[in-house]
N, C-alpha and C positions, 0 to 999 in steps of 0.2 A: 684612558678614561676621559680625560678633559677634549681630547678632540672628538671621541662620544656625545657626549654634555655639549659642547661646538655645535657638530651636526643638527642634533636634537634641536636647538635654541634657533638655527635657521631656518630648518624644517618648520619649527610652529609659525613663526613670523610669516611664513609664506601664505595669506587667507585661502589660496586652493586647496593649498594641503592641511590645514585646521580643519579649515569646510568637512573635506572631503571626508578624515577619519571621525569627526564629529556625525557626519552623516550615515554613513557605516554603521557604528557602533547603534545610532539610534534604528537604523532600519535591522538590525540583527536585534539587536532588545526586543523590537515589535515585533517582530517574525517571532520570537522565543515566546513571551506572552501570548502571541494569538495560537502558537501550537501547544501550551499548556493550557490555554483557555479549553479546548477545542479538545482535548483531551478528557479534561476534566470535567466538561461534558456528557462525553461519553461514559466516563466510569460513574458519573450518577445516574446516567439512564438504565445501564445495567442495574445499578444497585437497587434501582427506584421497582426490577423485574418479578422476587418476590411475593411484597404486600402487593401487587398490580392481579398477577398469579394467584393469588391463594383468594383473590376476591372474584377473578370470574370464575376457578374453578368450585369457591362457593354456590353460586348461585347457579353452576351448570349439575353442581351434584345434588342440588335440593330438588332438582326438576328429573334429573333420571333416578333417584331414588324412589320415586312413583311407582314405575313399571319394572326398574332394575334391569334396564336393556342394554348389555355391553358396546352395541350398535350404535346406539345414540350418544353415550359417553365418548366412544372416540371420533362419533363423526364431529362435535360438538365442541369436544378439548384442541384447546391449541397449547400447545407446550412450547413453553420458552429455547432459544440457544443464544448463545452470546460466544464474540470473541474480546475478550480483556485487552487492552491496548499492554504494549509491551514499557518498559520503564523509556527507552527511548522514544516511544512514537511522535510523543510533537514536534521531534529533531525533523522529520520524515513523512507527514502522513501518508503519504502512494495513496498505495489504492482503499486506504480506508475511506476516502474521500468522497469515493464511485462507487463502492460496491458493500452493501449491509455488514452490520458487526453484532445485528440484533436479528433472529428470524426465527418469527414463532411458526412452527409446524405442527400440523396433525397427522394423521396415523393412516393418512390419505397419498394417491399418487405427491412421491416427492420431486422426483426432476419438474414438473410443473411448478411446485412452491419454491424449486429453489433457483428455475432459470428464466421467472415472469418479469423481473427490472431489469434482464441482460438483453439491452438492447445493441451494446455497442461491444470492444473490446478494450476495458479501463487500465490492463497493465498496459495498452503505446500511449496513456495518455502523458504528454509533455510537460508543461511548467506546472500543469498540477496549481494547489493551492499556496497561497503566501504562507511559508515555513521559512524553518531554520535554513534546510535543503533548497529553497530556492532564492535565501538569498546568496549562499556559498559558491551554487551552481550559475547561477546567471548573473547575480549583480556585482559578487566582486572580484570579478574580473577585468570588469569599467574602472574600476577603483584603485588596480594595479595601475590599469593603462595611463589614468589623468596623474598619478604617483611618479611613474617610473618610464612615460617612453621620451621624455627629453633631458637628461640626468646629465649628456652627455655634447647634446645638440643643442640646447640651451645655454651654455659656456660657451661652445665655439661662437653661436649668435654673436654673446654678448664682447665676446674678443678677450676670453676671462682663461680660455681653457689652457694656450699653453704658460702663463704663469701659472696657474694652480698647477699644471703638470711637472713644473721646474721645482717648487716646494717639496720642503721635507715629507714623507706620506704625501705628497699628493699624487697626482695620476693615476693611476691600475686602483693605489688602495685607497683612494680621495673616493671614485667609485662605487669598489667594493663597500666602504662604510656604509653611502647611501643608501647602498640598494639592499642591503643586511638592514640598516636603519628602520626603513622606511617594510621591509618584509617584517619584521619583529612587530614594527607597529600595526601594521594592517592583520598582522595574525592576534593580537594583542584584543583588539575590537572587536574581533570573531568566536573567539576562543573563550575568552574570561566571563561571557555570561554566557558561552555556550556550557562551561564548565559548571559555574552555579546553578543554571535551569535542569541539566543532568544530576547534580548532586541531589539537590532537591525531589526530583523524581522517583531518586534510587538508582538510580543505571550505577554499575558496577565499575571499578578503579577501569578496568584494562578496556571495556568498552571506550571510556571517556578519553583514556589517552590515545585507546586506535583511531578514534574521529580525532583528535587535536591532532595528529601524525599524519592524518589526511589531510586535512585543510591544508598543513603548512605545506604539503608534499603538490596540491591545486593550485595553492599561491605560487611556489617556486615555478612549477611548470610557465605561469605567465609574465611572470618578473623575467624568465630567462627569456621569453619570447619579446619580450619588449628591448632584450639586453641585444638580439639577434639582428632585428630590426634597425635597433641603434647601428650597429655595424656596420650596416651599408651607407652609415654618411649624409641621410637626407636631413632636411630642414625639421624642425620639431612639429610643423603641422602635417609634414608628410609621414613623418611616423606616426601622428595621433590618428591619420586617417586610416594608415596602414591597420594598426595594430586595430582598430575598432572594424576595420574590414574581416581579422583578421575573428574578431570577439566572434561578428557577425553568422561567419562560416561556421567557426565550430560549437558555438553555443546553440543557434538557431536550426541554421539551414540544413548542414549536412547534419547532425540527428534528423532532424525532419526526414527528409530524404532518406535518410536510412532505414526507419520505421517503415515508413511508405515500401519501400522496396523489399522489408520484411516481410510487412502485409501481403502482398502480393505475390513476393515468391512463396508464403507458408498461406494458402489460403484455407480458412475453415469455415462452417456456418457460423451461425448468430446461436448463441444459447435459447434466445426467444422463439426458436426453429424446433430446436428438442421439444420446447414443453408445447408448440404446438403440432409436436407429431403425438406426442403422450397423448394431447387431449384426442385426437384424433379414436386413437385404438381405445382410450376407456368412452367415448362417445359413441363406437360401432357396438361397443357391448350392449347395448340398449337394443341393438334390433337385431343380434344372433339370440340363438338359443341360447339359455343358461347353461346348460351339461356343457357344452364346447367352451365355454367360460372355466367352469369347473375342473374340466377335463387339462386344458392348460395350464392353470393352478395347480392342480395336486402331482400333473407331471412332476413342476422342480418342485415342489412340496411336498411331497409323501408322507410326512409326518401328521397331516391333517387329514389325508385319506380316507380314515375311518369314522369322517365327521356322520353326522345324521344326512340324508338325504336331499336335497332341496324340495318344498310343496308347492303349493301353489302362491303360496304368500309371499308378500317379501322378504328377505332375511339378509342383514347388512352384511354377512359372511361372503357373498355374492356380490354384492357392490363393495367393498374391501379388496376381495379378489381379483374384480376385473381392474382394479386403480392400481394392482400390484402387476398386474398381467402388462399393464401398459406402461408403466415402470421400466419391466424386463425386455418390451420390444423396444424401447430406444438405450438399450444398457451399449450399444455397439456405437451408436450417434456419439454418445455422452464418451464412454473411450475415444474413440478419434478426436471428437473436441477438445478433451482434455490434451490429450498426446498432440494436439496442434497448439495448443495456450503454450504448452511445456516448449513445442521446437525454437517460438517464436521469441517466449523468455530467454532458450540458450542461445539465439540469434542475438536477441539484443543485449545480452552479457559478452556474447564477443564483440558486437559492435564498442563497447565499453572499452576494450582494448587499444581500440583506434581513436578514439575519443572520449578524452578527459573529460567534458563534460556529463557525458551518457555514464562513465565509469563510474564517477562520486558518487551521480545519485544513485546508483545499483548497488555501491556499498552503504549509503546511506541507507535505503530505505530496504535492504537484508539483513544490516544489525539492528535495525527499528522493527525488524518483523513485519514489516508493512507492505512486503512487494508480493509477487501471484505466488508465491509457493505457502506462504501463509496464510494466501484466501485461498489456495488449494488446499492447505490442510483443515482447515477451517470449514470446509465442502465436508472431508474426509469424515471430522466427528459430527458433523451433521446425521452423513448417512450410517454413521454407527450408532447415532442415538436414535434416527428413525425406524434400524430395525429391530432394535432393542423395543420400541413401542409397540411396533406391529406384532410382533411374537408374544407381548402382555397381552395385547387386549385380541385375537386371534388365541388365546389360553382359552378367554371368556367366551367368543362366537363359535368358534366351530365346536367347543362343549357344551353350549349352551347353558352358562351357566348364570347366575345371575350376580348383574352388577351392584352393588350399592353404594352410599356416601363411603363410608370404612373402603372400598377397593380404590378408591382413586386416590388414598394416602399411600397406596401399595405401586402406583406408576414410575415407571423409571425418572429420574433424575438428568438433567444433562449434567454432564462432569467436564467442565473446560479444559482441563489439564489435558484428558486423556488426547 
């Protein structure tokens, strides 16, 4: 223990190495703060969705109360969905980042409402936002390297290494203390208000200890790499450059590149392509006949079949229908799409294999709930709460019955959970 306490007592003395863990520890606090800020945020925006909700559907049901047009009421309502941030999300934002956590819908074509900000493809987005995840993933790695890649080149320098090698414990285990030392402590900086800011949260025991078991398992990866390096003998500035050559390639470039080469070999449209084929087909509806509108509806709809006939007037049943009709001609786009997010996700979850870098945050940001299988599920109860609308208020049009204030306390509810 006293050559513990030794180690320890030279290790602080050294301003790089104070610096350096003093620096750490402050840049993971902020990262921690700015992804609970950021969090917290968001669960007030949600929470803030009710009273927000109950005051425009106020004043949209005092105005179709009038005529009691089931028509008007849902072209008029927008109804809330929300995805709740998961107890971990500020460890991780992803893609909560880039892509909605709040999307009010109506009872109108939905792949248009829900593919009009999809301009780009946000799960290969890279460093993402300053989080917990990026400073684990990218910066301390720098922080192993200025720690741990002259531990050994530095002694020979100084003309220190073979007496310390001829001492009792020194040599092999003079090393090993260091590099154990100096790992404890840089996980110590990482961990201990990673632990707090999870606690705090709620994130669950075995969550909190699989991310502790990760980091340490990220740090060892490059303590050994800096150990590797050491071997070959070079001077301490040739290992700093090495080993920062070294940050370079696997933190930066080859993810990059590898994304890139994803993209490319999995190529899909833009979501912003679907909703403007959607708009397409409910925009040609305007200049065929309605029966052929009709006719296509009540094909997959049979259940409405036996509506009243269309006249000559308007009737929202018909403009409902052609926005469902246009819906179902991009239902094939929208699968491919999806089935191309998905190949490129399992793409880059093997790419995670090969590099550590890409790996952490794919666990990271899968126990944060935050990566595309949770804005795909997230898509998922979208479209389970929009058809749950349309089949309420299609109760009301095609029986024409009438709407009043009292029927729009009877509209479905989004259920996050489901």
């Amino acid at each position: 223990m006293t050559l513990w306490m030794h180690e320890l007592r030279l290790l602080m003395r050294q301003r790089l190495a104070a610096t350096a863990l003093a620096l750490l520890a402050a840049l993971t606090i902020a990262a921690l703060v700015a992804g609970m800020a950021e969090v917290a945020r968001q669960r007030a925006a949600i929470a803030a969705i009710p009273a927000a909700q109950n005051e425009d559907i106020g004043a949209i049901a005092a105005w179709v109360d009038k005529e009691k047009d089931a028509g008007s009421a849902a072209y008029y309502s927008f109804h809330p969905t929300w995805d709740a941030p998961s107890p971990l999300a500020f460890a991780a934002l992803g893609m909560r980042d880039v892509s909605p956590y709040i999307l009010r819908v109506r009872a109108l074509g939905l792949e248009a409402q829900i593919y009009d900000g999809d301009t780009f493809n946000p799960e290969m987005a890279l460093p993402g936002r300053f989080d917990f995840a990026f400073v684990l993933v990218f910066l301390a790695p720098l922080f192993v390297i200025a720690l741990c890649h002259d531990l050994n080149s530095s002694e020979r320098e100084a003309g220190r290494w073979r007496t310390l090698a001829a001492l009792p414990n020194g040599g092999a285990a003079l090393w090993r203390r260091r590099v154990l030392l100096r790992l404890a402590l840089l996980w110590s900086v990482i961990c201990m208000p990673f632990a707090v800011a999870a606690a705090l949260s709620g994130a669950g025991f075995a969550a909190i200890l699989t991310i502790l078991l990760l980091v340490a398992g990220y740090l060892l990866f490059w303590v050994v790499l800096c150990a590797l390096v050491e071997r070959l003998g070079w001077s301490s500035t040739a290992n700093a450059a090495t080993t920062a050559a070294l940050w370079l390639m696997l933190v930066l470039i080859l993810p990059t590149l590898g994304h890139v080469a994803i993209n490319r070999a999995i190529a899909i449209d833009q979501g912003a392509e679907i909703a403007l084929a959607q708009r397409e087909t409910v925009n040609r509806a305007w200049d065929i006949p309605r029966e052929d509108t009709m006719k296509a509806f009540y094909a997959r709809h049979p259940q409405w079949a036996d509506s009243s006939p269309l006249t000559s007037a308007f009737h929202y049943k018909w403009y409902f229908a052609f926005h469902q009709v246009g819906d179902e001609s991009v239902a094939g786009k929208v699968r491919v799409y999806r089935q191309g997010l998905e190949a490129r996700d399992r793409a880059a979850h093997g790419l995670g294999w090969l590099l550590p870098s890409v790996g952490v945050q794919s666990v990271l940001t899968g126990m944060a709930r935050t990566d595309l299988s949770a804005q795909l599920a997230y898509r998922d109860r979208i479209r389970d709460y929009h058809r749950q609308l349309r089949e309420f208020y299609y109760g009301y049009m095609f029986r024409d019955r009438p709407f009043g204030k009292a029927d729009f306390k009877r509209a479905p509810m989004f259920d996050a959970k489901t």
